[in-house]
N, C-alpha and C positions, 0 to 999 in steps of 0.2 A: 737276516738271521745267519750265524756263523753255523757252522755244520764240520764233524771229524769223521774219518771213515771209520770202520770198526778193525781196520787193521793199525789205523794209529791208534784206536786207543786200547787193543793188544800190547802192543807196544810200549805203550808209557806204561802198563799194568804190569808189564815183562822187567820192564825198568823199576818196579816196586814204587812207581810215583802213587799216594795217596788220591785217588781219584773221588770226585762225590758225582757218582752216577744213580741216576733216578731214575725206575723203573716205570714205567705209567699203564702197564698192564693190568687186567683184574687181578687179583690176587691167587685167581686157579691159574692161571698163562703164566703167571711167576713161578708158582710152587713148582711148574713144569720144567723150571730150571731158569736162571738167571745168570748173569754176569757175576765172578762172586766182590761180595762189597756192595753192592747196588742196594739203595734202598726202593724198597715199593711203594710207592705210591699212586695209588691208581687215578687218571686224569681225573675222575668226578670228582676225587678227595682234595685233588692237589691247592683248589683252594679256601679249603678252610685248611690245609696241614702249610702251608708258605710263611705264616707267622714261625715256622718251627727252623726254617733254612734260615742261611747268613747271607747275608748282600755282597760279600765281601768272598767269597768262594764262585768258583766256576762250578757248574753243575753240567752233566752229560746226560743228555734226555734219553729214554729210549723206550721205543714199545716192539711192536709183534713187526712189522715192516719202516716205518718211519713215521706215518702220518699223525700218528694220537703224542707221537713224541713233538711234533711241528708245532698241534694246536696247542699242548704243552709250554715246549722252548718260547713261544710269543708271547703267550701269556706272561709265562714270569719274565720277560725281555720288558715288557711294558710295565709291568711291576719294578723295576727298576734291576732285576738278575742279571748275572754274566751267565749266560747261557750256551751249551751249543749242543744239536740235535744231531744223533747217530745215524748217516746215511744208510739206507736199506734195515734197519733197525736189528730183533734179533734172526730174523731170515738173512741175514749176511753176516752174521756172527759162527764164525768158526772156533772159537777159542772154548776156555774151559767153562764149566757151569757148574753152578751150586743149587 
């Protein structure tokens, strides 16, 4: 499984790139702020909501440290997704939130 740090993907977000970053948090650990652009989806949800993503887009997982984003990123990797999962999740997220 591919993996981006959370300073590249500041980065590309600095650079105004359209990113599709998926949040896999509950929906209260979101509301506490997120990445802005991120959709939530929380891991329990993500699969019945996967009919709703494109196969054809990269997606940027992310949860509260990395891990629920991991079991996430595999899932849809095996699904057939371009995946890649945010190292150290939003605990190594410095940048801005919504």
């Amino acid at each position: 499984m591919q993996t981006i740090t959370p300073d590249e993907v500041a980065v590309r977000l600095n650079k105004e790139e359209v990113l599709d970053i998926i949040d896999v948090r509950e929906a209260a650990e979101a509301a506490e702020g997120k990445i802005p652009g991120a959709l939530n989806i929380p891991l329990g949800l993500l699969e019945f909501k996967k009919q709703d993503l494109d196969k054809r887009h990269e997606y940027i997982l992310v949860c509260r440290s990395g891990a629920r984003s991991g079991q996430a990123a595999q899932f849809l990797l095996d699904q057939g997704f371009i995946v890649k999962n945010m190292k150290g999740g939003m605990l190594a997220w410095a940048g801005m939130l919504e």
